[in-house]
C-alpha positions in Angstrom: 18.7 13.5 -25.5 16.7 16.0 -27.5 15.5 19.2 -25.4 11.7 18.5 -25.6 11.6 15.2 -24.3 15.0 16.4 -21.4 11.8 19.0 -20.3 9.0 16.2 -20.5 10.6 14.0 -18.6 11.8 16.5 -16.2 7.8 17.9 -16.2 6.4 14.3 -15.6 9.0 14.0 -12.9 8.4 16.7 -10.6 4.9 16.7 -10.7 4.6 13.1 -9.7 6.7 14.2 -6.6 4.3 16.9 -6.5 1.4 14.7 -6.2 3.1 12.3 -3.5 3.7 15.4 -1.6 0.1 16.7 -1.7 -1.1 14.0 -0.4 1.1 14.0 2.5 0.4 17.5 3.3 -3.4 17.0 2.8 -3.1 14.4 5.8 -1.3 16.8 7.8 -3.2 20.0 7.4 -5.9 17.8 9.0 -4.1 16.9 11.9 -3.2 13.2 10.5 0.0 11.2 9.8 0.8 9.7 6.2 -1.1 6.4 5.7 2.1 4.0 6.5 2.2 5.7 9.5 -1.4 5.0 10.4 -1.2 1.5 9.2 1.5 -0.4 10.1 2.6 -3.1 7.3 4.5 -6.7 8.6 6.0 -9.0 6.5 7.4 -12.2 7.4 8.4 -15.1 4.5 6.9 -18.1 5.4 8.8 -21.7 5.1 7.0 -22.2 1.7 8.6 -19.1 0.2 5.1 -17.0 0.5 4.9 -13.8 2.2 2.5 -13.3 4.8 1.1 -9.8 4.8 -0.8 -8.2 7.7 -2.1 -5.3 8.3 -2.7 -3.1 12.1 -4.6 0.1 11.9 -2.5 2.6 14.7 -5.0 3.8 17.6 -8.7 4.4 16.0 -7.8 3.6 12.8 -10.1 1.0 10.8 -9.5 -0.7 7.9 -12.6 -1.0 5.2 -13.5 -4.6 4.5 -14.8 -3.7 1.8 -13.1 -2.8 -1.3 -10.6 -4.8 1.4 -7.1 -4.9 0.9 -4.9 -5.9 -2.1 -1.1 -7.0 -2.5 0.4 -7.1 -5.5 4.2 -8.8 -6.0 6.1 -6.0 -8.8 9.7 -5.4 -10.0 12.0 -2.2 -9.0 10.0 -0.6 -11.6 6.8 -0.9 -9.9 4.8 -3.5 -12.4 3.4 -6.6 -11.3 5.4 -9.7 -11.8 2.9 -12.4 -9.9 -0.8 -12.9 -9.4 -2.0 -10.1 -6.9 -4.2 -11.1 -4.0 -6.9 -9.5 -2.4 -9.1 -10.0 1.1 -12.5 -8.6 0.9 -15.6 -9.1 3.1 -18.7 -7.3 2.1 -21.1 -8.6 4.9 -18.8 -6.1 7.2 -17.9 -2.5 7.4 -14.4 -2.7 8.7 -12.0 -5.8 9.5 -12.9 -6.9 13.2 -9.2 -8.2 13.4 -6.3 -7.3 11.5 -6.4 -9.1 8.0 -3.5 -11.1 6.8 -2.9 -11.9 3.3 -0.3 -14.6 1.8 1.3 -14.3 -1.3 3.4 -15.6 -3.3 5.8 -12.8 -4.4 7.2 -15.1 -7.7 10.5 -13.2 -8.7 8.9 -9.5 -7.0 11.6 -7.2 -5.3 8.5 -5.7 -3.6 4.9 -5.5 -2.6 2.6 -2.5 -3.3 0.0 -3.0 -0.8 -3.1 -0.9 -1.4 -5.9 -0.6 1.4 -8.8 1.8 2.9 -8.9 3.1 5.9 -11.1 5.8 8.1 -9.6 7.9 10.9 -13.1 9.2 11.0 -16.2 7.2 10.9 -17.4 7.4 7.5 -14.1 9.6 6.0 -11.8 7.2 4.5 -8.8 7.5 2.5 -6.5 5.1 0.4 -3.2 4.0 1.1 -1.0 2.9 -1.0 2.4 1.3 0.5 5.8 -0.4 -1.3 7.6 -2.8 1.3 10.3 -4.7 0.0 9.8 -8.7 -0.3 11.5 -10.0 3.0 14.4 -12.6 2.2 14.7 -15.8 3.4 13.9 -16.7 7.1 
């Protein structure tokens, strides 16, 4: 490997980790947990071969109904390898109950799973988790 693109790669690297750290620390400056730990994320396959999804905010955590939540089946490399599906409501604020999705995860070794949510009313934040597709029942 050629030295330029050993250092580019090694550049790109660490500041990705970087970035996933900020984030992290971001949350905890404020007093807050990382997002999986403030939403929790089930999976169970269903007898079809789907995926149900569901998502429960932890104590006064709300999920945003609206841009809603979005799963998307990828590879181990992180790029979509089925139709992703998303649950919106715009005629509400935040998801009264928590919203389940169900997916088909096609040949996906995972699920990115990409949501809203507000620990304070009207100061939300993204998450952004990657659960493994669960096997057979």
């Amino acid at each position: 490997m050629r030295p330029a693109l050993a250092l580019a790669l090694l550049l790109c690297a660490s500041t990705a980790a970087w970035a996933d750290e900020g984030a992290d620390a971001i949350l905890r400056d404020l007093g807050l947990k990382p997002s999986a730990e403030i939403v929790a994320v089930l999976t169970m396959r269903r007898p079809d071969g789907s995926v149900a999804v569901t998502l429960t905010p932890q104590r006064d955590a709300k999920l945003v109904a609206d841009p809603g939540v979005t799963v998307v089946p990828v590879d181990r490399l992180g790029l979509p390898v089925a139709a992703a599906v998303t649950l919106k409501d715009s005629a509400q604020e935040y998801f009264m109950m928590p919203p389940m999705l169900q997916v088909a995860p096609g040949s996906a070794s995972a699920l990115r799973v990409e949501y809203a949510y507000c620990v304070i009313s009207k100061q939300c934040l993204f998450g952004d988790v990657t659960v493994p597709v669960p096997g057979p029942g």
